[in-house]
mmCIF file as gemmi writes it, N, C-alpha and C atoms, coordinates in Angstrom:
data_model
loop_
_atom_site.group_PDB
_atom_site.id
_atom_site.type_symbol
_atom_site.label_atom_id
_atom_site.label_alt_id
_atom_site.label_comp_id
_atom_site.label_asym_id
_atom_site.label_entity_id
_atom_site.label_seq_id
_atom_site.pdbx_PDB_ins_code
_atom_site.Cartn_x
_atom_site.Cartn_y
_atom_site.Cartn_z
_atom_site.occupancy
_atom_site.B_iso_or_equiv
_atom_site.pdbx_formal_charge
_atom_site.auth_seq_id
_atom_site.auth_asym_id
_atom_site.pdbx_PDB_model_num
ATOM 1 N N . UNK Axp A 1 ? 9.716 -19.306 -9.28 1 0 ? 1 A 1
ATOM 2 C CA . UNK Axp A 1 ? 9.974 -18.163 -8.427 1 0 ? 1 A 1
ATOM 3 C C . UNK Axp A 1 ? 8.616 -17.568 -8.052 1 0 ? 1 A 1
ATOM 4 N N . UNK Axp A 2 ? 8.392 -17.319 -6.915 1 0 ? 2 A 1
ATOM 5 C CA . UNK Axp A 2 ? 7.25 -16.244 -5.901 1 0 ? 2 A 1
ATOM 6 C C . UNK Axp A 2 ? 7.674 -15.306 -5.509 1 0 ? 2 A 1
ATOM 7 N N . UNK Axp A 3 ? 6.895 -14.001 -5.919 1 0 ? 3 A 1
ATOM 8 C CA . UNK Axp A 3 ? 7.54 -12.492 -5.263 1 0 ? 3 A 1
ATOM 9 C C . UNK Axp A 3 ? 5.684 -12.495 -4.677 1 0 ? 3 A 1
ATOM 10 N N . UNK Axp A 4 ? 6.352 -12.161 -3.077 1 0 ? 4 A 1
ATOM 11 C CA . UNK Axp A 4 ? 5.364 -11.247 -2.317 1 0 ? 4 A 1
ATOM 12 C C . UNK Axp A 4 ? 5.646 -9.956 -2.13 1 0 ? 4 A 1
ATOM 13 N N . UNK Axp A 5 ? 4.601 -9.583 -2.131 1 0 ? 5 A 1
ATOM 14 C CA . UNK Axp A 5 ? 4.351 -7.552 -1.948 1 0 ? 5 A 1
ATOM 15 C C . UNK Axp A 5 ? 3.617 -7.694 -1.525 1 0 ? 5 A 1
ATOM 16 N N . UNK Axp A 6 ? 3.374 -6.725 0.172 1 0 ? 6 A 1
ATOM 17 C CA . UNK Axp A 6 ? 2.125 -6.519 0.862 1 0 ? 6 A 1
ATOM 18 C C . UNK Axp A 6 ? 1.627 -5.407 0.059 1 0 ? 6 A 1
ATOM 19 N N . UNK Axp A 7 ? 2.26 -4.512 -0.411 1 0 ? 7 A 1
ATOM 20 C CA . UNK Axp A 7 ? 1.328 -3.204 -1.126 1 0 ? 7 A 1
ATOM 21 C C . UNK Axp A 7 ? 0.806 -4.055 -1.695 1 0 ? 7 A 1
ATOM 22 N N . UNK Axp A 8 ? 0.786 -4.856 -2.995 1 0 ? 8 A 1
ATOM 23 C CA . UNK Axp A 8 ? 0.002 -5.066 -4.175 1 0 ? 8 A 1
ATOM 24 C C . UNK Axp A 8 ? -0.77 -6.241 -4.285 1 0 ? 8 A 1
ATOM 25 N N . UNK Axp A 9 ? -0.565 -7.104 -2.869 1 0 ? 9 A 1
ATOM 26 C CA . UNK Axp A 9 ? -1.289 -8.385 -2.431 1 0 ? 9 A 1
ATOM 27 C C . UNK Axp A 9 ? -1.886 -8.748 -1.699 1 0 ? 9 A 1
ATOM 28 N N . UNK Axp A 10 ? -3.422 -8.667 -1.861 1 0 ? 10 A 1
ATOM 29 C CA . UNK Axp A 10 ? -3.969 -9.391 -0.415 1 0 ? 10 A 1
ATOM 30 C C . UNK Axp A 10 ? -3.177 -10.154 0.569 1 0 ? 10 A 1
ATOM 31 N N . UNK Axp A 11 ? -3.18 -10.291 1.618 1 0 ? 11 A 1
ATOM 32 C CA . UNK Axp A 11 ? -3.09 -11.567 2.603 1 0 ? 11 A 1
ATOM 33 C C . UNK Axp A 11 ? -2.04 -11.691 2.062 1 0 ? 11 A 1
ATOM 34 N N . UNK Axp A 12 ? -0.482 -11.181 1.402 1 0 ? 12 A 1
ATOM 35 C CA . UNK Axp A 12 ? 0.681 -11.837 1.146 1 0 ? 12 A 1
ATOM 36 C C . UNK Axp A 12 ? 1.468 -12.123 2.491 1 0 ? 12 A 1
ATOM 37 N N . UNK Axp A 13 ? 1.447 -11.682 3.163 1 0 ? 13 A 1
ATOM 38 C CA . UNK Axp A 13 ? 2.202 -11.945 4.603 1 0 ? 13 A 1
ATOM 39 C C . UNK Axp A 13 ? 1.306 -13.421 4.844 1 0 ? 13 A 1
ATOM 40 N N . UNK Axp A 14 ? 0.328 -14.081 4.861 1 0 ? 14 A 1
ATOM 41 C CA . UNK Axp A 14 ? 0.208 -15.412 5.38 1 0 ? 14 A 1
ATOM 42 C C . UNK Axp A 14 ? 0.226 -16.114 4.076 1 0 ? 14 A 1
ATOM 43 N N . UNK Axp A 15 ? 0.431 -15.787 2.482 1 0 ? 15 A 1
ATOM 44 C CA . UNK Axp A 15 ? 0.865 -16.285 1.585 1 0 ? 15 A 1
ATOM 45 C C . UNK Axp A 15 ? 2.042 -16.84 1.899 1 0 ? 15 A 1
ATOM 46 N N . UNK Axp A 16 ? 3.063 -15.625 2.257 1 0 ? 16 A 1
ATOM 47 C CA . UNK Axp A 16 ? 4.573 -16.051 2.205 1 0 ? 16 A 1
ATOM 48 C C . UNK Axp A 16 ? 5.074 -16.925 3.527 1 0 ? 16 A 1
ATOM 49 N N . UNK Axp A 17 ? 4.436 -16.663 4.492 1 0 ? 17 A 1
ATOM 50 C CA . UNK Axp A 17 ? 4.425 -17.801 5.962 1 0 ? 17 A 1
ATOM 51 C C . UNK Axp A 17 ? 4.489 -19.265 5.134 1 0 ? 17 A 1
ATOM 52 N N . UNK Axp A 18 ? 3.376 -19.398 4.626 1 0 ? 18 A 1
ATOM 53 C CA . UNK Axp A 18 ? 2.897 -20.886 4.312 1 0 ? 18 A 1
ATOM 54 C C . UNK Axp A 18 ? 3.459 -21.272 2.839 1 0 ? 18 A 1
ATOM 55 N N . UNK Axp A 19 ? 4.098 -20.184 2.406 1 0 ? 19 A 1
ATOM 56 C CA . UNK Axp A 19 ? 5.268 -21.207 1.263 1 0 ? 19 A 1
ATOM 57 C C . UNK Axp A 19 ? 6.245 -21.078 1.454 1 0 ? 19 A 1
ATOM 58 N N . UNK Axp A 20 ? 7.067 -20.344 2.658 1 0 ? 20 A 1
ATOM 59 C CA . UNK Axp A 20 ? 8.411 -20.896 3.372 1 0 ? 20 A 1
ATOM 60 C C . UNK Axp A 20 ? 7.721 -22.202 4.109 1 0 ? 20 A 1
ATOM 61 N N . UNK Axp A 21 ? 6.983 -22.029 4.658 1 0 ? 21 A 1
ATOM 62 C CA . UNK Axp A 21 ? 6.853 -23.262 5.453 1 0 ? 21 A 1
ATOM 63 C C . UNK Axp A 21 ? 6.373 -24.986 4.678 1 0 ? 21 A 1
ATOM 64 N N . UNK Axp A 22 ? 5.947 -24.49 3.249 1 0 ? 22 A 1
ATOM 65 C CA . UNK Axp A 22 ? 5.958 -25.68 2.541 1 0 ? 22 A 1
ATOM 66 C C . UNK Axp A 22 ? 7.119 -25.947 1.924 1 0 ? 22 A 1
ATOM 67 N N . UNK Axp A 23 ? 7.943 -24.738 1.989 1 0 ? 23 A 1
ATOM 68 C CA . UNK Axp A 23 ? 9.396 -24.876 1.298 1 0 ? 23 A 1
ATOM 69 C C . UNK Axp A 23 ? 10.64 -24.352 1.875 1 0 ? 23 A 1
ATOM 70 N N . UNK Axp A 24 ? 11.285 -25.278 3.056 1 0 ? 24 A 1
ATOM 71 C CA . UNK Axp A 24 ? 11.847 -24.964 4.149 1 0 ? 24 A 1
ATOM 72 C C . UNK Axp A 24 ? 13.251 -24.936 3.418 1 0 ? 24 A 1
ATOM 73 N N . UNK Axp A 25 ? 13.736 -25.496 2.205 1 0 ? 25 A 1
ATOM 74 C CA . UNK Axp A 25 ? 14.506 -25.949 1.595 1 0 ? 25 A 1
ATOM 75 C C . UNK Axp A 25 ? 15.024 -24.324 0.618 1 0 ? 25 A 1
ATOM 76 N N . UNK Axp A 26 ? 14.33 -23.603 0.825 1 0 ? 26 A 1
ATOM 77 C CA . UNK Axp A 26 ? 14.134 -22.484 -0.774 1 0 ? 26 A 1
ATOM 78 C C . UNK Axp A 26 ? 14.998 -20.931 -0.064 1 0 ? 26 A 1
ATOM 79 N N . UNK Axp A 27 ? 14.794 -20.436 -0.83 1 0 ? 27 A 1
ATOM 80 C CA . UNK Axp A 27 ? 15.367 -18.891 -0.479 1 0 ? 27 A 1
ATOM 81 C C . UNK Axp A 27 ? 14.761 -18.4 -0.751 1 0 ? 27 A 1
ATOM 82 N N . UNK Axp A 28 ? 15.282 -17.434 -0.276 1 0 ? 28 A 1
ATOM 83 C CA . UNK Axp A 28 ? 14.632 -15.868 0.013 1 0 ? 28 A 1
ATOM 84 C C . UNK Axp A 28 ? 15.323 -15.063 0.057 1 0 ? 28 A 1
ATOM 85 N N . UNK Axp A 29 ? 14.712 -13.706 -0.884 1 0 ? 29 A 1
ATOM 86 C CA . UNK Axp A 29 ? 15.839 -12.366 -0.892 1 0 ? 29 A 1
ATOM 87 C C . UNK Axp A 29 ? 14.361 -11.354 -0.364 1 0 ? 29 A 1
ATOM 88 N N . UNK Axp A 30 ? 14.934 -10.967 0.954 1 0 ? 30 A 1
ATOM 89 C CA . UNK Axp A 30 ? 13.995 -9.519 1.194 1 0 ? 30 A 1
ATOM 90 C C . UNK Axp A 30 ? 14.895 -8.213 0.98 1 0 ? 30 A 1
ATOM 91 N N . UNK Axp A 31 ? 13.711 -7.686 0.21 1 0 ? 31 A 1
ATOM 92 C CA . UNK Axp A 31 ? 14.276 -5.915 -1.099 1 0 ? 31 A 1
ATOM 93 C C . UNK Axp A 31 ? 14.301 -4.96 0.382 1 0 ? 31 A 1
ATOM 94 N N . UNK Axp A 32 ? 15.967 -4.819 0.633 1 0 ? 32 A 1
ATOM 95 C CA . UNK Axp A 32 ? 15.576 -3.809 2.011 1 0 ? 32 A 1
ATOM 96 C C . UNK Axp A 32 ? 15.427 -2.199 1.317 1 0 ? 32 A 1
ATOM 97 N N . UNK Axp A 33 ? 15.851 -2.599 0.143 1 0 ? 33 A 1
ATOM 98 C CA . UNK Axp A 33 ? 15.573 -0.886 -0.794 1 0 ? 33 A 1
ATOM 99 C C . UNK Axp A 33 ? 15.524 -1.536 -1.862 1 0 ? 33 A 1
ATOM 100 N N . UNK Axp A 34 ? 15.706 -0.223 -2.935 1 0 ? 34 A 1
ATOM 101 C CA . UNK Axp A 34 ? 15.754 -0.604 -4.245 1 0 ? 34 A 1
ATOM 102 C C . UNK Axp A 34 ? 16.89 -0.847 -4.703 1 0 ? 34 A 1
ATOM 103 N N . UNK Axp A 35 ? 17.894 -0.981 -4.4 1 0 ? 35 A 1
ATOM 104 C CA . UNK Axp A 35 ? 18.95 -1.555 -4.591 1 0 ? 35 A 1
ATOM 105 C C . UNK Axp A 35 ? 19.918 -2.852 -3.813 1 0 ? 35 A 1
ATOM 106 N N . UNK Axp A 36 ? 19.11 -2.828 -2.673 1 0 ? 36 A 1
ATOM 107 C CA . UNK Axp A 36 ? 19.801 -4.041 -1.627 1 0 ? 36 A 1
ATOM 108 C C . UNK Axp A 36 ? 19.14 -4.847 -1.14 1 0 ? 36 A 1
ATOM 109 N N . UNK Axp A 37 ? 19.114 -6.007 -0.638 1 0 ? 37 A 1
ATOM 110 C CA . UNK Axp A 37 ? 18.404 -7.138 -0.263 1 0 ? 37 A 1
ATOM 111 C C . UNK Axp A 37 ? 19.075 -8.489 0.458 1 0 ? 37 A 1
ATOM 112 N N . UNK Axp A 38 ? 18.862 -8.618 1.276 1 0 ? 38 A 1
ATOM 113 C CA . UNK Axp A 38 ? 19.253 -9.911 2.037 1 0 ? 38 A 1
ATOM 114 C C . UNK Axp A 38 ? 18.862 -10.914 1.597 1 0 ? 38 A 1
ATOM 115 N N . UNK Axp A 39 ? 19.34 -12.077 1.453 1 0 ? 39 A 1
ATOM 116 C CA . UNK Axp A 39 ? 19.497 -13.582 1.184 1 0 ? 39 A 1
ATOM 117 C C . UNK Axp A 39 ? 19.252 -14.46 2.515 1 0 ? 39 A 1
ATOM 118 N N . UNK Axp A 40 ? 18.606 -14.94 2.214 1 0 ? 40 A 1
ATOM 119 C CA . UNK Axp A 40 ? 17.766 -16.225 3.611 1 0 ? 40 A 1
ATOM 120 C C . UNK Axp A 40 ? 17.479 -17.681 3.069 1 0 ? 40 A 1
ATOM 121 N N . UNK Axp A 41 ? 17.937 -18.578 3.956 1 0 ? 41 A 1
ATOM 122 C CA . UNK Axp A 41 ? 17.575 -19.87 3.652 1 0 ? 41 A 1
ATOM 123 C C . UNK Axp A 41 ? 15.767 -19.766 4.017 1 0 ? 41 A 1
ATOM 124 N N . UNK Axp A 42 ? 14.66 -20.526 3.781 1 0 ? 42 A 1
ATOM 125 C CA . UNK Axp A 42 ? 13.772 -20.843 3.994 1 0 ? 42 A 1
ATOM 126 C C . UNK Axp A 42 ? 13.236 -21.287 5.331 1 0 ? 42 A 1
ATOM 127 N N . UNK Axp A 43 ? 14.18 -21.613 5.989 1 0 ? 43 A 1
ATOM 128 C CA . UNK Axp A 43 ? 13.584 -21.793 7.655 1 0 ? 43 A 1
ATOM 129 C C . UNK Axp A 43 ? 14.523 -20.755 8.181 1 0 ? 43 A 1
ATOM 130 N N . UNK Axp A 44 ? 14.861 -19.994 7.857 1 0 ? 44 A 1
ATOM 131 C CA . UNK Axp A 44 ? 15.73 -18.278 8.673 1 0 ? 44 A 1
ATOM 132 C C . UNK Axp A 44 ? 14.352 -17.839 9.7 1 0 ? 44 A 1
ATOM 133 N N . UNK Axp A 45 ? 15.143 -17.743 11.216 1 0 ? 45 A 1
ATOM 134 C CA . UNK Axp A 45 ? 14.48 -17.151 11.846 1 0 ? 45 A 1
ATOM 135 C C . UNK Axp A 45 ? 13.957 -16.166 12.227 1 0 ? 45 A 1
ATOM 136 N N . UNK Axp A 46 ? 15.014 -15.557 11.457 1 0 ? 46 A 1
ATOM 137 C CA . UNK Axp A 46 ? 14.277 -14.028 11.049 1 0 ? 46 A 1
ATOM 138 C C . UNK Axp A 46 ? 12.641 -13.88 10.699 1 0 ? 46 A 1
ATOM 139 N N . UNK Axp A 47 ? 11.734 -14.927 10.031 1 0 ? 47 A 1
ATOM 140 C CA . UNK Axp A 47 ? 10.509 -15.013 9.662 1 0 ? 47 A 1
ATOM 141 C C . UNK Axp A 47 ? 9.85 -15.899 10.757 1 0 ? 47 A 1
ATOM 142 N N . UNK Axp A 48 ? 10.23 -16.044 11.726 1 0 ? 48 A 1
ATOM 143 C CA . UNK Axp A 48 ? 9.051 -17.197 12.937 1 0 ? 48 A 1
ATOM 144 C C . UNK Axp A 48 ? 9.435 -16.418 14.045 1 0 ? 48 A 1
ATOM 145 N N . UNK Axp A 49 ? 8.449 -16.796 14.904 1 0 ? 49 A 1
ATOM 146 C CA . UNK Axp A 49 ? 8.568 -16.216 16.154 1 0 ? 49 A 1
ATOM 147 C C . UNK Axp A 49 ? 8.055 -15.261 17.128 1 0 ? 49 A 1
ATOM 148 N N . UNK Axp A 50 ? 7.205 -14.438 15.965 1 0 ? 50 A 1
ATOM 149 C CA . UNK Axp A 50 ? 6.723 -13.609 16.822 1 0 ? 50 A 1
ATOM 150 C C . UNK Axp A 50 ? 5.71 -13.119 17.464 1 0 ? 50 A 1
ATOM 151 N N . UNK Axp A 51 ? 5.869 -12.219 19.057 1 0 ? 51 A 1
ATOM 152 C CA . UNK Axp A 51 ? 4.68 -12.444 19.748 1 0 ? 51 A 1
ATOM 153 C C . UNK Axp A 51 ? 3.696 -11.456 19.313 1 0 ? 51 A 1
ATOM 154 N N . UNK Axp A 52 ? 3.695 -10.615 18.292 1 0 ? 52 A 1
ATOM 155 C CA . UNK Axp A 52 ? 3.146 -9.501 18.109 1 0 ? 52 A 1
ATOM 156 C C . UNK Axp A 52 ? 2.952 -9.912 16.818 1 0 ? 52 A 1
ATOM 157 N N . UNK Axp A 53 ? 1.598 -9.234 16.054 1 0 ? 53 A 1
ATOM 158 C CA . UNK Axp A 53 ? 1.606 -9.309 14.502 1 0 ? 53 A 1
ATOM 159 C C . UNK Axp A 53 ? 2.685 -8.703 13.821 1 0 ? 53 A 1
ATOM 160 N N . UNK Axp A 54 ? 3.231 -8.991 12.779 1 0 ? 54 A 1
ATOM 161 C CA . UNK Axp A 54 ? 3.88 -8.114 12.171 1 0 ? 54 A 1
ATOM 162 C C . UNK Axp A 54 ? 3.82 -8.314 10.514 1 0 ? 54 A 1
ATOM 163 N N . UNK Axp A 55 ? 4.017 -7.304 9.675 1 0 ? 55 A 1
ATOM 164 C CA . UNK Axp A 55 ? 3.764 -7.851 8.01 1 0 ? 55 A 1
ATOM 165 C C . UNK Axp A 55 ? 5.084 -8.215 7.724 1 0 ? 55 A 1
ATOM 166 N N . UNK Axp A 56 ? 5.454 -9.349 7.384 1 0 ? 56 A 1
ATOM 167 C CA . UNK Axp A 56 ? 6.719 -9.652 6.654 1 0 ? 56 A 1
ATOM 168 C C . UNK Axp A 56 ? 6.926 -9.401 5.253 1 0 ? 56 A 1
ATOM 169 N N . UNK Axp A 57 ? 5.888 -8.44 4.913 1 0 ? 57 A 1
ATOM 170 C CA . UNK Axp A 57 ? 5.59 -8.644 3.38 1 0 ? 57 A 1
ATOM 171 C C . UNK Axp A 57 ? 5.878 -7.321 3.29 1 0 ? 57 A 1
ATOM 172 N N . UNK Axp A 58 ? 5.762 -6.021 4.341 1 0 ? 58 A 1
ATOM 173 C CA . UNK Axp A 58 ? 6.35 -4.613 3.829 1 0 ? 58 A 1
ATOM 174 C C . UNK Axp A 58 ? 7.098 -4.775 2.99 1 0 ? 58 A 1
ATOM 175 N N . UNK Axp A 59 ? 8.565 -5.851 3.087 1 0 ? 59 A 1
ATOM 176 C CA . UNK Axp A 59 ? 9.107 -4.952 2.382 1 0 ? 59 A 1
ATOM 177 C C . UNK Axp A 59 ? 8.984 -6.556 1.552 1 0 ? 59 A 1
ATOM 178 N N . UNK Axp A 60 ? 9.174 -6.656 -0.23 1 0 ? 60 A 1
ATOM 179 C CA . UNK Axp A 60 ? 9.195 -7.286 -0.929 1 0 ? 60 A 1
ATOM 180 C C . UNK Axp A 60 ? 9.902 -8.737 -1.057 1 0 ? 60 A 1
ATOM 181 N N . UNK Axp A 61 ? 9.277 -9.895 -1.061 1 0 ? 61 A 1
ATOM 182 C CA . UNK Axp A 61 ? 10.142 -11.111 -0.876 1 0 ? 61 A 1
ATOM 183 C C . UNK Axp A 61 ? 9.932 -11.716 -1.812 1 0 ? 61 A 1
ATOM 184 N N . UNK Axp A 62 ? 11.375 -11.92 -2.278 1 0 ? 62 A 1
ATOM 185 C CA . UNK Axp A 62 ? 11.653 -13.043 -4.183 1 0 ? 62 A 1
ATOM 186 C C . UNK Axp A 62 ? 11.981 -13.992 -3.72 1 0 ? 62 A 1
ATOM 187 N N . UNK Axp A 63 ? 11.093 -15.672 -3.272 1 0 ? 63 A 1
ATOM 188 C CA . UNK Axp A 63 ? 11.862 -16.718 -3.197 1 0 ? 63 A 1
ATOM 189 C C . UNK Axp A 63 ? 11.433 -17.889 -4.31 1 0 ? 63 A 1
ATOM 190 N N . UNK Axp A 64 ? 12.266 -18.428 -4.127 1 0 ? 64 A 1
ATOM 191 C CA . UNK Axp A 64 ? 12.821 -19.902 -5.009 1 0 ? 64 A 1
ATOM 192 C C . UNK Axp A 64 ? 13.361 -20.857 -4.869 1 0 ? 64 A 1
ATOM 193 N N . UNK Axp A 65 ? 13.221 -21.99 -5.008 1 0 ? 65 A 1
ATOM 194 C CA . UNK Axp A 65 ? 13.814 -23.247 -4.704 1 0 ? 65 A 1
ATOM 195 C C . UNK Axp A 65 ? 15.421 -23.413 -5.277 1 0 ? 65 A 1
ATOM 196 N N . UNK Axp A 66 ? 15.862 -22.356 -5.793 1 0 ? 66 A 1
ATOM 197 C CA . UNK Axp A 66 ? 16.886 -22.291 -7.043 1 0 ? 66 A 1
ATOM 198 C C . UNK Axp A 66 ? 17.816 -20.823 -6.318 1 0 ? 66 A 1
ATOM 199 N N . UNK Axp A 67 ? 18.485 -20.939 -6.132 1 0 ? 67 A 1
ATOM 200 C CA . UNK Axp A 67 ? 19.458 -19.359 -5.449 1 0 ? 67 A 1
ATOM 201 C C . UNK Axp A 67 ? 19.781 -19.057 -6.89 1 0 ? 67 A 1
ATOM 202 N N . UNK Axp A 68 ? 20.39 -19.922 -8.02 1 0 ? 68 A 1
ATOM 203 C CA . UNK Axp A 68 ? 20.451 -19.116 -9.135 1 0 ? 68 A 1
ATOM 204 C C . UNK Axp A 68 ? 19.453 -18.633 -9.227 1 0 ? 68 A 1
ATOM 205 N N . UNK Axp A 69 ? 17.971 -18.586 -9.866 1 0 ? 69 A 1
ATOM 206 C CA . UNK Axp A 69 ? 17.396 -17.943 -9.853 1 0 ? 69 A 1
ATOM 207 C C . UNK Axp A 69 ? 17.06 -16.385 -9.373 1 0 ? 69 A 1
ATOM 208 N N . UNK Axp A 70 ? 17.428 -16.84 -8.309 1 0 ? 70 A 1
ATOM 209 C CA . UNK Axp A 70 ? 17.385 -15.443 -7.153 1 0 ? 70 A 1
ATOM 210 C C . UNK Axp A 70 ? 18.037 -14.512 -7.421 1 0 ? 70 A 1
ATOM 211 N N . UNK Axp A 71 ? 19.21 -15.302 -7.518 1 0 ? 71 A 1
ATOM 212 C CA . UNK Axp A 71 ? 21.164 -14.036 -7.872 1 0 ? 71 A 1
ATOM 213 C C . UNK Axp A 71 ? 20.531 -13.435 -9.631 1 0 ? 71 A 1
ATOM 214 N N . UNK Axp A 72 ? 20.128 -14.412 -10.222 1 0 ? 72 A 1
ATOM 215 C CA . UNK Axp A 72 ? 20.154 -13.63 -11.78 1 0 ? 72 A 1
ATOM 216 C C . UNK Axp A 72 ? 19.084 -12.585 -11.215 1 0 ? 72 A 1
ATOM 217 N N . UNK Axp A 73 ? 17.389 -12.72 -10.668 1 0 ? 73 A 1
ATOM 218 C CA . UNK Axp A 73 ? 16.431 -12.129 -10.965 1 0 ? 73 A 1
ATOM 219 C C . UNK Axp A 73 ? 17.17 -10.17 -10.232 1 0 ? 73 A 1
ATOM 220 N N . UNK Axp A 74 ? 18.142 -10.912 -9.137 1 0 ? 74 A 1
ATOM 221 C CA . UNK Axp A 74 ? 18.643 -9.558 -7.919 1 0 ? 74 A 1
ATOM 222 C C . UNK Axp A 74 ? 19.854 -8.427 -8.889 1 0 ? 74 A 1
ATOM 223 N N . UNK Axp A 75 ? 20.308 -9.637 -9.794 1 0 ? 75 A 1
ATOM 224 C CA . UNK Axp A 75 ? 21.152 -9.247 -10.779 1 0 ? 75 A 1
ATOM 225 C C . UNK Axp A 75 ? 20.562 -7.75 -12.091 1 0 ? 75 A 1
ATOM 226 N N . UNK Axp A 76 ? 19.249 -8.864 -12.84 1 0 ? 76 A 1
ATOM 227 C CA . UNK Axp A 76 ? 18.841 -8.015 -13.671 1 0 ? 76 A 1
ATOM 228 C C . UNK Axp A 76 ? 18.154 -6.972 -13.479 1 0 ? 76 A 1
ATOM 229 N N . UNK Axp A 77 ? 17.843 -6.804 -12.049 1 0 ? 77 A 1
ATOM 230 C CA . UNK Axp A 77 ? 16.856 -5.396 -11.201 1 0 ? 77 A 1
ATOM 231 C C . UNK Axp A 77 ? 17.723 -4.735 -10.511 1 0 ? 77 A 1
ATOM 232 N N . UNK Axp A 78 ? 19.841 -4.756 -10.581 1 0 ? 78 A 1
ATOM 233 C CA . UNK Axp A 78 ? 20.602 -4.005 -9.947 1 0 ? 78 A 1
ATOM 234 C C . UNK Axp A 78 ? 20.721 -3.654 -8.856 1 0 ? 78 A 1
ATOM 235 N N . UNK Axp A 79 ? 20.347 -5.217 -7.764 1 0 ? 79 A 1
ATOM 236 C CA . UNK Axp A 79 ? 20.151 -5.15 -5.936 1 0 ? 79 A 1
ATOM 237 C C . UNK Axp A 79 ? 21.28 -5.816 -5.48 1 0 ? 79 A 1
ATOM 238 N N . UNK Axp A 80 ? 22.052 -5.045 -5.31 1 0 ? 80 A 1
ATOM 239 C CA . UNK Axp A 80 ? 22.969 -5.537 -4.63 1 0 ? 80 A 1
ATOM 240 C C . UNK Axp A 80 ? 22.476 -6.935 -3.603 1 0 ? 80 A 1
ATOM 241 N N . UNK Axp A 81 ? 23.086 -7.995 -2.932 1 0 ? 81 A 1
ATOM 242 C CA . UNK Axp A 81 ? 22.866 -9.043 -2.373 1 0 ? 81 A 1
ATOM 243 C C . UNK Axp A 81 ? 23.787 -9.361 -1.476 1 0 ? 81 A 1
ATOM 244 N N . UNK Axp A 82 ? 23.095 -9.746 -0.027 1 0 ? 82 A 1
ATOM 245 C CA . UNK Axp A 82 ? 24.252 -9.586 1.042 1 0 ? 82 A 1
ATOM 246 C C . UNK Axp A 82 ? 23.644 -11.117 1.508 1 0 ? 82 A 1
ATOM 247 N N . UNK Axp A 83 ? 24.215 -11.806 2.049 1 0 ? 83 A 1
ATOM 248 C CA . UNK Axp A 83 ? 23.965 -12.998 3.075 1 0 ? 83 A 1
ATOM 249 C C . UNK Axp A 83 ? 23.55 -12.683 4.307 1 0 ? 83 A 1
ATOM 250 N N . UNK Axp A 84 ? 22.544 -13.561 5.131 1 0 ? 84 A 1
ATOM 251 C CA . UNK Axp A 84 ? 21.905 -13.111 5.977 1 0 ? 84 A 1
ATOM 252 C C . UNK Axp A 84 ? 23.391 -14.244 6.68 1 0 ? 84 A 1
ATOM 253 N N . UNK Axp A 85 ? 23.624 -13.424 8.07 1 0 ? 85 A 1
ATOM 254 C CA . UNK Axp A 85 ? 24.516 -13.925 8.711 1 0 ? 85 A 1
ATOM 255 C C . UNK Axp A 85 ? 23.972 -14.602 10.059 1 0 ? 85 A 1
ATOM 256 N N . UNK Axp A 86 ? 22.433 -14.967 10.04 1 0 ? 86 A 1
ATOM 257 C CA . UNK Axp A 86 ? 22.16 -15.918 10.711 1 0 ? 86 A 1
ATOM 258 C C . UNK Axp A 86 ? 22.146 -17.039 10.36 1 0 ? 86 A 1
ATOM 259 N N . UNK Axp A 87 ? 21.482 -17.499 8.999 1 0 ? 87 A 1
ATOM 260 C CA . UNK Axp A 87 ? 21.078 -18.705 8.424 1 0 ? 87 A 1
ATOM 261 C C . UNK Axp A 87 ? 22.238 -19.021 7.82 1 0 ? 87 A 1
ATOM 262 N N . UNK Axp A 88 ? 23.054 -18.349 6.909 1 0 ? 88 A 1
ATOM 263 C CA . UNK Axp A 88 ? 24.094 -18.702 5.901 1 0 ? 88 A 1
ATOM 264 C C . UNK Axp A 88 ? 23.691 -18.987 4.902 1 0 ? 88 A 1
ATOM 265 N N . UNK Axp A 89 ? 22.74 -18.712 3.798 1 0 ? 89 A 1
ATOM 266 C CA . UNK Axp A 89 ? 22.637 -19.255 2.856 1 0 ? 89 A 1
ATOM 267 C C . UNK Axp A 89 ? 23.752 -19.819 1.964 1 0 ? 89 A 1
């Protein structure tokens, strides 16, 4: 498992670009608060595309090659977990 944070990480926004993109296969939960978070397959378009800079890392991203992983880590930190209804994870 990889958690990016732009607060607490250099350069995590082109960290997390280039390990979805080495791991197109993996998930992703972005923390939209402290209690909720969306679920993304690894090539979700929600993360490509855009013509403007933007930090994808504001808000906190837990991914893993493993969705268990994900569900326990979203589990033991009390974040609720919704499916992103583009990708379907």
């Amino acid at each position: 498992m990889k958690i990016f944070d732009g607060s607490s990480e250099e350069k995590s926004d082109e960290k997390f670009l280039e390990w979805i993109q080495d791991n197109p296969e993996a998930f992703t939960l972005n923390l939209k608060s402290p209690h909720s978070a969306t679920l993304h397959c690894g090539f979700c378009g929600h993360f490509k595309g855009f013509t403007e800079p933007v930090d994808l890392t504001q808000n906190t991203k837990v991914c893993s090659l493993d969705r268990k992983e994900i569900e326990k880590w979203a589990s033991a930190h009390s974040i609720g977990l919704h499916e992103c209804g583009s990708c379907n994870p």
